[in-house]
Each structure stands twice: as C-alpha cells, then as structure tokens.
N, C-alpha and C positions, 0 to 999 in steps of 0.2 A: 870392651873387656878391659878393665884393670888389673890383667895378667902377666906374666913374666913371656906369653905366648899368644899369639895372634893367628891366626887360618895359614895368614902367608908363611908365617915362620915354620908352620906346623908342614905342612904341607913340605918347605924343604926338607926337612926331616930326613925322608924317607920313609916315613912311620905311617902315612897316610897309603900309600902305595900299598904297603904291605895288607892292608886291610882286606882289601879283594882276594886275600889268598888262601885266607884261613879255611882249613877242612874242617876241622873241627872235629869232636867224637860222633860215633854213630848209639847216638841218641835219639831222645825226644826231643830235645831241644837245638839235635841237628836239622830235624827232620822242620820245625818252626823257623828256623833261617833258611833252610832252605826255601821256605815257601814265602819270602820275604820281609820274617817280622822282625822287630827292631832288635838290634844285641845291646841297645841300652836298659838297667832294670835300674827298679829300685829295692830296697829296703824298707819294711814297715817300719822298721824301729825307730827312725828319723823321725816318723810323723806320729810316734807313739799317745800323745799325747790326747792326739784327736782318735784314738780306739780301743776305749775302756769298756765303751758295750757295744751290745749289734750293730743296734742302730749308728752309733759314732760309726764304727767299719763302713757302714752302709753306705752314709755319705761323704764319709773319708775315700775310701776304692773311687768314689765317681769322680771325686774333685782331680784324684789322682789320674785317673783316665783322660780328662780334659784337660790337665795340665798338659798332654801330650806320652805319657806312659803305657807303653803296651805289656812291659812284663815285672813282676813284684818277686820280691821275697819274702818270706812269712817269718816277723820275729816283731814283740813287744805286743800283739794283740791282746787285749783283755779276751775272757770267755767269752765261747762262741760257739753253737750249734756244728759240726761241723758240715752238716749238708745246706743247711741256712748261708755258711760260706761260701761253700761251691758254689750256690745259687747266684750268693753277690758275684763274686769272679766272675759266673757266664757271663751274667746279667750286662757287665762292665766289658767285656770282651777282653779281660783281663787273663795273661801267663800267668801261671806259679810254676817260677822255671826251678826254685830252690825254699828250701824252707829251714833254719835255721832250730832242732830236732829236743826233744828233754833227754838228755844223759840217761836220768832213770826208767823213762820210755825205751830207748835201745838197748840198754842194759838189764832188762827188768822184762818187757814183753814187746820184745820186736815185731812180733807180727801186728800184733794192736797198731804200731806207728806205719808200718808199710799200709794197713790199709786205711787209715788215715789220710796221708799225704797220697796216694793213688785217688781216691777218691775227688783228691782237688788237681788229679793231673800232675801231682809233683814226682817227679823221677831221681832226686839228688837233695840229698837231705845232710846238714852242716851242722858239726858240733862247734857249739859257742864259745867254749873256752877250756882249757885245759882245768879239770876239779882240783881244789887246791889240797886236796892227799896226795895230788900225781908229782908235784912240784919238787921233786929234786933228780938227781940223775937217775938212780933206780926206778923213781918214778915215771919219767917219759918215758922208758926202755920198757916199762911197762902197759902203762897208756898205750902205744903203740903198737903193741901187740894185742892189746883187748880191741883197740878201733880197728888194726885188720879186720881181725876175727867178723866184729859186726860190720864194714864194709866187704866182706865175702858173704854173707848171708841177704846182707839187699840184693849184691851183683845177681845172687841166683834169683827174685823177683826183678830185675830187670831194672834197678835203681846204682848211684852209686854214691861214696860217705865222703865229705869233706872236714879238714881241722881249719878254722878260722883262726887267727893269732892274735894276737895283743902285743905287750910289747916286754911281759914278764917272761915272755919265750925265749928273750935275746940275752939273759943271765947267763953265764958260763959257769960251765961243770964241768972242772978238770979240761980246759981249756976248750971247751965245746956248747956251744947255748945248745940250750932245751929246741929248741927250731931246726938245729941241725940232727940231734937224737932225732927227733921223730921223724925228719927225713931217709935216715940211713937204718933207722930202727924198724922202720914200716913195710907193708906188703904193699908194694906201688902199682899192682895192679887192684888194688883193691883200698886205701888211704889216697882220696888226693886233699888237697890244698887250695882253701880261701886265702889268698893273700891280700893284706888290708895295707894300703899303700900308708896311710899316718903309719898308724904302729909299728910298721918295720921302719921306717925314719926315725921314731918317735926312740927304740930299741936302737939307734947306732949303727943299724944295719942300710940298705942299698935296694929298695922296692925293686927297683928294675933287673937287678945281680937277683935275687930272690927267684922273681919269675922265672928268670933262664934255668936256676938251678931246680925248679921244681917241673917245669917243661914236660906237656904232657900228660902232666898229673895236678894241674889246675883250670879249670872249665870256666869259673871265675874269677874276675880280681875285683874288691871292693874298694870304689874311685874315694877315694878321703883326703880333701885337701888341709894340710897346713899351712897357718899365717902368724904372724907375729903383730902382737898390739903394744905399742908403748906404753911404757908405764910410768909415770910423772914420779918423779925423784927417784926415781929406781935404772939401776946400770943396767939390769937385761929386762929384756921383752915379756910379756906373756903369750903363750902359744895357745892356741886359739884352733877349734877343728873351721872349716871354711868350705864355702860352696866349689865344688870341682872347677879349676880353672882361676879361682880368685885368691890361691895363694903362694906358696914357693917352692912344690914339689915339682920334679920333672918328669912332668908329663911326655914331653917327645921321648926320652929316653923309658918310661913305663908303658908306654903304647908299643913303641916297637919292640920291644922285648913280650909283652903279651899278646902280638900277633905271630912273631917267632915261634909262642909256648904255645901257639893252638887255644888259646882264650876263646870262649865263644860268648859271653856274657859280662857286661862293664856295668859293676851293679853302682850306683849313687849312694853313698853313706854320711852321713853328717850325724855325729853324736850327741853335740848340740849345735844352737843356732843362734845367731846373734838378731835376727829377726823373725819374723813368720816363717814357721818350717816349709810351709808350701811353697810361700815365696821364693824360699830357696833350694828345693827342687826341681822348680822352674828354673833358676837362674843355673845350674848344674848342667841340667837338661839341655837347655841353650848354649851353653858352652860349648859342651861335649859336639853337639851338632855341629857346632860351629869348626872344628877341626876338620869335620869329616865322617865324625863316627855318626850311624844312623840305627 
C-alpha cells in the first residue's frame, strides 16, 4: 500500500480492537452482522457508468460480487424494473443495506418508496443532498424538521432516514454551518447521518470530530479518500477523490471514532476515478481488509 497507513500501524491504533465491539442498532442490518456478513459496502454510484440499463446492472452486481462485495448501496442506477432488481440482488447474493432515496418520492408519496426499497430488503433509506431552496439558515432549520417528520413515518414501517453531506453544509450562518443546524435542529431519534469522510475535510471540518458528534445517530460512514496531484508550474496541488487507503485522510483516527459511534456499515465511495472504477473498488476493498475491517 502506498498509504500514510499500514495493518501494523493500524492495528497500534487501537482502532482495530475496537471493531469487536460494536453493538450496533437493532436492525436488519444488525441482524446480517450478526450472522457474519461483511460491514464493508459499497456505493453504485462509483461504478455508475457501467448501469444505464438492466442488463449493464446485471453484469455490473456480478462483477461487483466477485470483486469480493457482499453489501451495496442503491444510487446512480439507470431505470430498472424493480423486482427484475431484486432478482439481480438475490441472484448475486448481494445486501441493499442502504439506498440513497428521490426527495420527491418521500415527500410526495412515501409509501410508494417504503414499498419499493422493502421489496429489495432495504431498511434505511438516505437523502442525497440538501435541495438548494433549503440553503440558508431558515432553510436547514427547516429541512430538518420536514426530514424528521418523514424519518418518523419510515421508523413506523420499520426503516430509518439518513442526510448524507457534501461540503456546502460546512458554510456558516451566523456563526454556525448548515451541518451543525441540522444536527441540533433534528428529531435524533428519527434523522441520522451519512457522513462522507472527503466532504467534511473537503468543508474545513474533522471527519472523525463529526462522527463522535453525531454518535449514535450514524449507521454509516462513506469511506472517500483524499489525494493531492501535482501540478506542473502551478504553487498548489489538485485534489483528487482516491481509492480508500491511498490518500491523506485519517483513517486510524475515523475508524476509531466510528466504532466508538456504533457504525455498522463502511460504505466505499469514489466520485471519480483516475482508473477503472472496478479496479478501484477492488483496491479499496483490499485495503480496507488490510486493516482489519472485514
């Protein structure tokens, strides 16, 4: 690995240890760890490219299963049947631990989306990004209270809602980013939190201070590494998203803090890729393993 992190360093840590510890929520996705499956996912959206149609999915899921992937998240797919997808999943022996949800679907006709994502086994459904009407301080304080509202309506189907971040969340409103509203604005038993390890770097902010401060009320965290590329006659770098492990975030310090918050799933995310997307899901995958995490 040409990481800032190796198994042995990882392992002093203490962040490996802690892995053994995690209860997790009393889930569906408690209930697949416990029975031994792996707490590594992935993200479709990574490999978007390869599933514009069915068929792409079709053999996109298998390749993905061989690369060594037991559990997915549903976002970037082209149209798709959706019991034709269930099928792929079985077929693959593939999780949808999480599916990444349409704003106008939950806001518009929730039930249509709960029996959607049930159908494919999904129990935790994640909004992508904050609408940009919601963007100012009235507006998160709002958002906030609308995404309660419909994570209280899944909890009663036996699901529950996540905010994924970017990194227009870490803007300050009257000396508070939009990331801190929605935290203190929300019904935490019913809003948790995707936290996307780039984006909160990427925002000025501290991935691992993040996790602790949302503890609890994040099931997830999306593994996104940063790297920096030189750039010929130019004074700084270009940043670059990077296969998990092959760039300069801190990892030890993000591991132990989301076994701390009860993490039960380290999903793979790469936005782009400077090689073959598979490629470097694979190389993610291997890293990640290479720590410890399984």
């Amino acid at each position: 690995m040409s990481t800032l992190m190796n198994r042995r360093h990882f392992l002093g840590t203490g962040a490996a240890a802690a892995l053994a510890l995690n209860t997790g929520f009393q889930t569906t996705a408690q209930a697949r760890e416990s029975a031994g499956h792996s707490r590594i996912g992935m993200i479709l959206y990574t490999i978007r490219d390869f599933l514009k149609t069915p068929d792409d999915i079709a053999r996109s899921l298998e390749k993905v299963k061989k690369i060594g992937y037991d559990n997915i998240e549903l976002a970037g797919m082209g149209p798709i049947d959706n019991t034709r997808l269930a099928r792929i999943v079985k077929d693959n022996a593939l999780n949808v631990i999480s599916a990444h949800a349409s704003w106008d679907g939950l806001t518009q006709d929730i039930q249509k989306e709960i029996d959607k994502y049930k159908e494919l086994g999904c129990d935790h459904l994640v909004i992508s990004a904050l609408p940009a009407e919601y963007r100012s301080a009235e507006g998160y304080t709002q958002f906030a209270q609308i995404a309660s509202g419909i994570g209280q309506k899944l909890a009663a189907a036996g699901m529950t809602l996540a905010y994924h971040n970017h990194s227009f969340e870490f803007v300050k409103y009257g000396g508070r980013t939009g990331q801190e509203i929605l935290r203190t604005g929300s019904d935490p038993r019913h809003f948790y939190f995707e936290i996307d390890t780039y984006w909160v770097q990427d925002g000025g902010a501290d991935p691992a201070d993040w996790i602790r401060k949302v503890a609890g009320r994040v099931r997830m965290v999306h593994m996104k590494d940063m790297a920096m590329l030189p750039v010929e006659k130019e004074f700084h770098p270009k940043r670059v998203f990077a296969e998990v492990g092959e760039g300069n975030l801190n990892w030890p310090a993000i591991l132990e803090a989301s076994e701390a918050a009860k993490v039960q799933y380290y999903i793979v995310e790469q936005d782009t890729c400077q090689r073959d997307p598979m490629e470097s899901i694979a190389i993610s995958l291997r890293n990640m393993k290479s720590w410890g995490l399984a």
